[in-house]
C-alpha positions in Angstrom: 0.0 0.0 0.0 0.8 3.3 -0.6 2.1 5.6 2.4 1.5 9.9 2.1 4.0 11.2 3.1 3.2 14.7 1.9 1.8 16.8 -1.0 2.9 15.0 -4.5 5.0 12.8 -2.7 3.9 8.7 -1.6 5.8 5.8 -0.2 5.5 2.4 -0.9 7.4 -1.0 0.9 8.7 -4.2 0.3 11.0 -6.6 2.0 14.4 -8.2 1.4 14.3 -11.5 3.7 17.1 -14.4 3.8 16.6 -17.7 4.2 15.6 -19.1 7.5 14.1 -15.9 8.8 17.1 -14.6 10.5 17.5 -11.3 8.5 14.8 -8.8 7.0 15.2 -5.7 5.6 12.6 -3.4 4.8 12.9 -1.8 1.2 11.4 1.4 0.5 10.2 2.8 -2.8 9.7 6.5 -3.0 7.0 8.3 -5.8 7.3 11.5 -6.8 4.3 13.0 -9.2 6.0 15.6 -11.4 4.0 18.7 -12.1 2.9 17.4 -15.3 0.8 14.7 -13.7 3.7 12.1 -14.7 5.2 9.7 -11.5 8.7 9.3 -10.9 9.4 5.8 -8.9 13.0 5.9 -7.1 13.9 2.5 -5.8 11.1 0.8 -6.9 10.1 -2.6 -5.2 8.2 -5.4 -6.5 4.4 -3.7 -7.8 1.8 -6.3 -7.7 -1.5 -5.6 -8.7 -2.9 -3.8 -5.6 -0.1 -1.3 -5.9 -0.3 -0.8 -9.7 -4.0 0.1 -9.2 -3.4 2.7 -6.1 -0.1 4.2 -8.6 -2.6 4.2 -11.5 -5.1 6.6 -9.3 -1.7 9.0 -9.0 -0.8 9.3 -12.3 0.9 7.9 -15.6 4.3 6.2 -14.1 6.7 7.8 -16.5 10.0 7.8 -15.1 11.8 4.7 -13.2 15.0 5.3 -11.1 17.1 3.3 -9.7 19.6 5.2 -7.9 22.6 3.2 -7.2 24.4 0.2 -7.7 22.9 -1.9 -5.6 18.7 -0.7 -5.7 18.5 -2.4 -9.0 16.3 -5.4 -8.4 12.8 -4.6 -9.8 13.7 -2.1 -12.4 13.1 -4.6 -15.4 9.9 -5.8 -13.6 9.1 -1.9 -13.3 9.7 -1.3 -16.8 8.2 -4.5 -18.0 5.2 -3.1 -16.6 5.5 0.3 -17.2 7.1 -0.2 -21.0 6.5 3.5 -21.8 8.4 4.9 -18.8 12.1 6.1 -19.1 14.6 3.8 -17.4 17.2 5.6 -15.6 20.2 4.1 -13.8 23.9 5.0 -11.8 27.2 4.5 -14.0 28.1 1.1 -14.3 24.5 -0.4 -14.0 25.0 -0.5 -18.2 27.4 -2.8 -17.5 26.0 -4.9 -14.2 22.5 -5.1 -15.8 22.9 -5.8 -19.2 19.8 -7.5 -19.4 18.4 -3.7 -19.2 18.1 -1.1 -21.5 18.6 2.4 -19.8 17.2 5.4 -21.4 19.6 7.6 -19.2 22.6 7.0 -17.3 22.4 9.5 -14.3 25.1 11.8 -13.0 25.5 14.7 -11.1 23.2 16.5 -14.0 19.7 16.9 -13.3 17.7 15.7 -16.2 15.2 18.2 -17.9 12.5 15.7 -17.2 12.4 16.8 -13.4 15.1 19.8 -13.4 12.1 22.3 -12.8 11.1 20.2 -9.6 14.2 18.1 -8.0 17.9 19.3 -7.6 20.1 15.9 -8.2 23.4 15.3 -6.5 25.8 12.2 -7.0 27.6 10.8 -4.2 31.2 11.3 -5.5 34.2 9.2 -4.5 32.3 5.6 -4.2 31.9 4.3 -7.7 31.0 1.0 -6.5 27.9 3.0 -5.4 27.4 5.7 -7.3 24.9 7.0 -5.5 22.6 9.5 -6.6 20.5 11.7 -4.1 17.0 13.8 -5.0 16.0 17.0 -3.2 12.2 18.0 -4.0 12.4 21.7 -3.7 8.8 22.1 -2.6 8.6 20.4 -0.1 12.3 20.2 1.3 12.5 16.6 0.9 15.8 15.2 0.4 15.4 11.5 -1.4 18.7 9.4 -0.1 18.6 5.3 -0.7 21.8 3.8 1.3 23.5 7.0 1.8 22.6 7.1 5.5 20.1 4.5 7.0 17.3 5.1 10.1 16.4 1.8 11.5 14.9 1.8 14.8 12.8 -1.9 14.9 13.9 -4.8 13.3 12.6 -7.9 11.9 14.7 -11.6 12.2 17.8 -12.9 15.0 20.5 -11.5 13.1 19.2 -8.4 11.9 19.8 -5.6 14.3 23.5 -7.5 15.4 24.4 -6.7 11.2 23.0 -3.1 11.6 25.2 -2.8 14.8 28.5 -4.2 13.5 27.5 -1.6 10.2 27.2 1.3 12.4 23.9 2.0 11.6 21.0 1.2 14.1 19.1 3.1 16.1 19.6 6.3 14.4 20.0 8.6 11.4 23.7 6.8 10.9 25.5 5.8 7.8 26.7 1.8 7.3 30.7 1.2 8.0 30.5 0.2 4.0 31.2 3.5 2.4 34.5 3.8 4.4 35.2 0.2 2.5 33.8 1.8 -1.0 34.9 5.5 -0.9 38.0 5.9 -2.7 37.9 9.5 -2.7 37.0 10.7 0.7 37.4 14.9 -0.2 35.2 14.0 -3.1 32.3 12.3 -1.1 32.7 15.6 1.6 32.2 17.5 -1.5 29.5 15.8 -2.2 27.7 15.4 1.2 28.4 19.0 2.0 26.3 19.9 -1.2 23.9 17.8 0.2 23.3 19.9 3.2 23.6 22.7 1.6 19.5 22.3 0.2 18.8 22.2 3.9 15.9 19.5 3.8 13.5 19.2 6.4 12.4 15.8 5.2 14.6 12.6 4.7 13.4 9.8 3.1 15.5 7.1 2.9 15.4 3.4 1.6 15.7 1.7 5.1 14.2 3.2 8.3 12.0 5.5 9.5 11.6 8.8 7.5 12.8 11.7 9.7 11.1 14.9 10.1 12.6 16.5 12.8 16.2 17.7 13.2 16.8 16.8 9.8 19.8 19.0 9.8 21.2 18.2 12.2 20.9 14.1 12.4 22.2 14.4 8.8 25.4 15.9 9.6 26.2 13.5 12.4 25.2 10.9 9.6 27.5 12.2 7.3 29.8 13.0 10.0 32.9 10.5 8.6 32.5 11.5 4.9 32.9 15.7 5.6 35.8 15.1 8.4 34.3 16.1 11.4 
């Protein structure tokens, strides 16, 4: 089901379970409706019929995003059900998912399609992520999917040890992995310190609670290892 979060923006969930139970992480998929009445799905998760009928009451999907390396799964189901969307990915996916056809490769260039509406940033210095984060100017929402994580309940025996040994439970935190993936660490402070530069009040990430209070804040303390302080 679909989840308000606020004016022209919706959240919808999914989740990624391993065998046995013992892990579960919850996905999140983030719609945006563009002020042409066209919806932008970043992250999207597996849309069964239920959800395809509440998106259809929103809007024509017409754009599908997925904004790093590793938020990839349901694209091609995505576009296979949305054929006339555009399919947008990070450098590199061209070469992990060659079973997809991208329409656009994103960047740190924000694409006419939403330009008027969302300010784009990529997460420099980590090309095995190649992040790339969305700020919706209206309502000072800043989009993230793995940049920083905000789990406070979780699901399975193992779950919440993993988020612990990652750094990244309990609170608006960022997982030990980026130290392991960012080979440019000035870069990725360029990067984040663009980031709080739009000054969101909203954060919506892929995992964990959205957070609409201290945004600020919580985000630098999240970011804290990538800008050096």
């Amino acid at each position: 089901m679909l989840q308000v979060v606020c004016e022209n923006i919706w959240c919808a969930h999914d989740g990624m379970f391993m065998p046995g139970g013992l892990m579960h992480f919850q996905l999140r998929m983030t719609v945006v409706r563009l002020s042409n009445g066209g919806l932008m799905l970043i992250s999207p998760v597996a849309i069964n019929e239920a959800l395809a009928a509440e998106l259809a009451e929103l809007g024509p999907v017409a754009h599908i995003v997925a904004p790093n390396a590793f938020h990839h799964l349901h694209a091609g189901t995505a576009k296979a059900r949305y054929p006339q969307a555009r399919l947008y990915g990070v450098k590199g996916l061209d070469r992990k998912r060659k079973d997809l056809s991208f329409d656009e490769i994103l960047d740190g260039d924000t694409p006419s399609a939403w330009c008027d509406e969302l300010q784009q940033q990529q997460v420099d210095g980590a090309s095995m992520m190649n992040e790339v984060v969305f700020f919706h100017t209206a309502s000072k929402t800043l989009i993230v999917t793995d940049l920083v994580f905000n789990v406070h309940e979780t699901k399975g025996l193992l779950t919440g040890l993993v988020l612990r040994l990652a750094g990244a439970y309990k609170c608006c935190s960022q997982s030990r992995i980026w130290r392991l993936l960012t080979k440019d660490k000035a870069a990725a402070g360029a990067s984040a310190r663009k980031i709080l530069s739009w000054k969101p009040t909203r954060l919506i990430m892929a995992h964990g609670e959205i957070l609409e209070q201290n945004v600020q804040s919580s985000l630098e303390r999240g970011l804290a290892w990538m800008l050096g302080t």
